[in-house]
LUMGU-545541 format. One line per 8 residues: number of its first residue (from 1); for each residue x, y, z of C-alpha. Coordinates in pm, 1 decimal. Each point is the difference from the previous one (the first is absolute). Layout:
BEGIN
NUM = X,Y,Z  ...
end
This chain:
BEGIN
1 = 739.5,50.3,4552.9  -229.3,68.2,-325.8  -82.7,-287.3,-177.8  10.2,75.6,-419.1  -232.3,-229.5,-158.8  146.0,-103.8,-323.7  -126.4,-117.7,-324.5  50.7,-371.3,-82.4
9 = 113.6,-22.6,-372.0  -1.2,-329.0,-236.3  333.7,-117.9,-103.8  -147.3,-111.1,-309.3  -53.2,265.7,-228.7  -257.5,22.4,-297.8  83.9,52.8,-344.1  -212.0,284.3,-141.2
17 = -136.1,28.3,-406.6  58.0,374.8,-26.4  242.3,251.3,108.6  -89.8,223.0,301.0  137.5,301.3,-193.9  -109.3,120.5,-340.3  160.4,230.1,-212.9  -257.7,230.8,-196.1
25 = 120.4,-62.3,-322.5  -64.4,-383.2,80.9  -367.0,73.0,47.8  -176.2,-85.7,-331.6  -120.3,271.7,-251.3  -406.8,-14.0,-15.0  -90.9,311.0,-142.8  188.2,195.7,-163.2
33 = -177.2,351.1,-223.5  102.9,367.8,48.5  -14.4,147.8,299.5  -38.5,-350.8,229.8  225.6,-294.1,55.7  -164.2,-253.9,196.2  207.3,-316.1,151.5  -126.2,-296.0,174.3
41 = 203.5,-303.6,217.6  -221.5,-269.4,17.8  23.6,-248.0,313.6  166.5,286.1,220.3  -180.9,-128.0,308.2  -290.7,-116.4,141.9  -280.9,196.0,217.7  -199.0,-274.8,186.0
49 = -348.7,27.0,-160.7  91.7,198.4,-284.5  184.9,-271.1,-193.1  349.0,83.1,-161.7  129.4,364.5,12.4  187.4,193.9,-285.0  236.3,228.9,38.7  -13.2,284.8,-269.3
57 = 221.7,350.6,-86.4  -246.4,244.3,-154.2  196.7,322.1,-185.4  -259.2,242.6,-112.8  -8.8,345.5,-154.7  -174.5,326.8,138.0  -378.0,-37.5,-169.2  -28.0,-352.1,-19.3
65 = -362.2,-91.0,141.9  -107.9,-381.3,20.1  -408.1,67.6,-74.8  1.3,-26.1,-363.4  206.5,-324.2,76.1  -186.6,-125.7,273.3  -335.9,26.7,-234.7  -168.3,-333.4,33.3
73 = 125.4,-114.1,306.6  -280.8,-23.8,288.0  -93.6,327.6,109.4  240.1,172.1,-305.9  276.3,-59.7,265.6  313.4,-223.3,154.0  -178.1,-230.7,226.8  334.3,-135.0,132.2
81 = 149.6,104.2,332.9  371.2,115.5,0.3  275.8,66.6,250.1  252.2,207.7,-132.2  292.5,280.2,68.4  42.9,324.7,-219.6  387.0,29.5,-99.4  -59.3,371.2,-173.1
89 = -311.6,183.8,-106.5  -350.7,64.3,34.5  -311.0,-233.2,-10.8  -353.4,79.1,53.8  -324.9,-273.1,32.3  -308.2,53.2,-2.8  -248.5,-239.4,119.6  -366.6,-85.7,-87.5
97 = -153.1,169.0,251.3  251.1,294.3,-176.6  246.5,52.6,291.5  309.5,74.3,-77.0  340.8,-66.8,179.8  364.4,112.6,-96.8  320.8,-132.8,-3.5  306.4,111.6,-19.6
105 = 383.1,-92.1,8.4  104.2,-251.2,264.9  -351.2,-51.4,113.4  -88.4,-314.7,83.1  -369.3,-142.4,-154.5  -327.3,-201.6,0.6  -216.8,29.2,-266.9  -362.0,-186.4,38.8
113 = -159.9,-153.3,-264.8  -230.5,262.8,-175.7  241.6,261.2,-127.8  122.3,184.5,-252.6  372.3,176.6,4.8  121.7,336.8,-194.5  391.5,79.0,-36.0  28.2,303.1,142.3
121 = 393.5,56.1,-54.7  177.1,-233.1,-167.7  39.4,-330.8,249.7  180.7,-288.9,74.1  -196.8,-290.4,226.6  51.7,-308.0,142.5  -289.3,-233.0,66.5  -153.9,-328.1,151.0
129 = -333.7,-47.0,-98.1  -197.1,-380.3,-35.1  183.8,-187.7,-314.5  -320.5,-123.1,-167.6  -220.3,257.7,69.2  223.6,318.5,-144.3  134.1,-240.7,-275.2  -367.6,38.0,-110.6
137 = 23.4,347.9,11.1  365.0,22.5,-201.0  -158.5,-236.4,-247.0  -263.8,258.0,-20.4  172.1,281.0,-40.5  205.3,-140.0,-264.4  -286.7,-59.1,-231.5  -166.1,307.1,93.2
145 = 336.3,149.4,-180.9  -55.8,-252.0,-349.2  -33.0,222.8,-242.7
end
């Protein structure tokens, strides 16, 4: 007779702070100028070692290119790792080293730190990426866009 090994769960349950679900348009506005919309859900998890993760909807328009709004930043570029899926479009990045990877509609990604991205066709993205460390980055970019 096979034996089944099976899980052993608490009767107690824990009460959790935050929804496990989260609509888009309950993810908070950060940036907001032609051509990009940039939203950010702060406390969306947490990545031993990295600290608190965010979760964030980017919607961005064919031509938009981050390197006049990554100016400053270390190396001109994101230094902030991100996990992410592509709901529709086309993304490329370009590192330092200038490599360049594309991405494209229901793709799964990792971005390293060290990049740069260009909209290829307009794109919708999901990401995950270390809250503190791309907060920087949105913080960044939305002074970079002070006029």
């Amino acid at each position: 007779m096979l034996k089944i090994d099976r899980p052993v769960y608490s009767k107690k349950r824990t009460k959790r702070n935050e929804p496990m679900r989260v609509a888009k348009d309950d993810v908070d506005v950060r940036l907001n100028i032609p051509g990009a919309v940039v939203r950010q859900r702060k406390d969306f998890g947490d990545a031993t070692g990295l600290g608190k993760i965010s979760g964030e909807y980017f919607t961005l328009a064919a031509g938009v290119d981050t390197t006049p709004l990554f100016q400053g930043l270390e190396g001109n570029m994101c230094q902030c790792p991100h996990w992410g899926f592509v709901l529709s479009g086309q993304l490329t990045t370009t590192g330092a080293e200038g490599e360049k990877e594309t991405v494209s509609t229901n793709d799964l990604f990792y971005w390293p730190p060290g990049h740069n991205v260009k909209v290829d066709t307009d794109a919708e993205i999901v990401m995950f990426s270390p809250q503190h460390q791309h907060s920087h980055v949105i913080d960044h970019m939305i002074e970079m866009t002070k006029g």
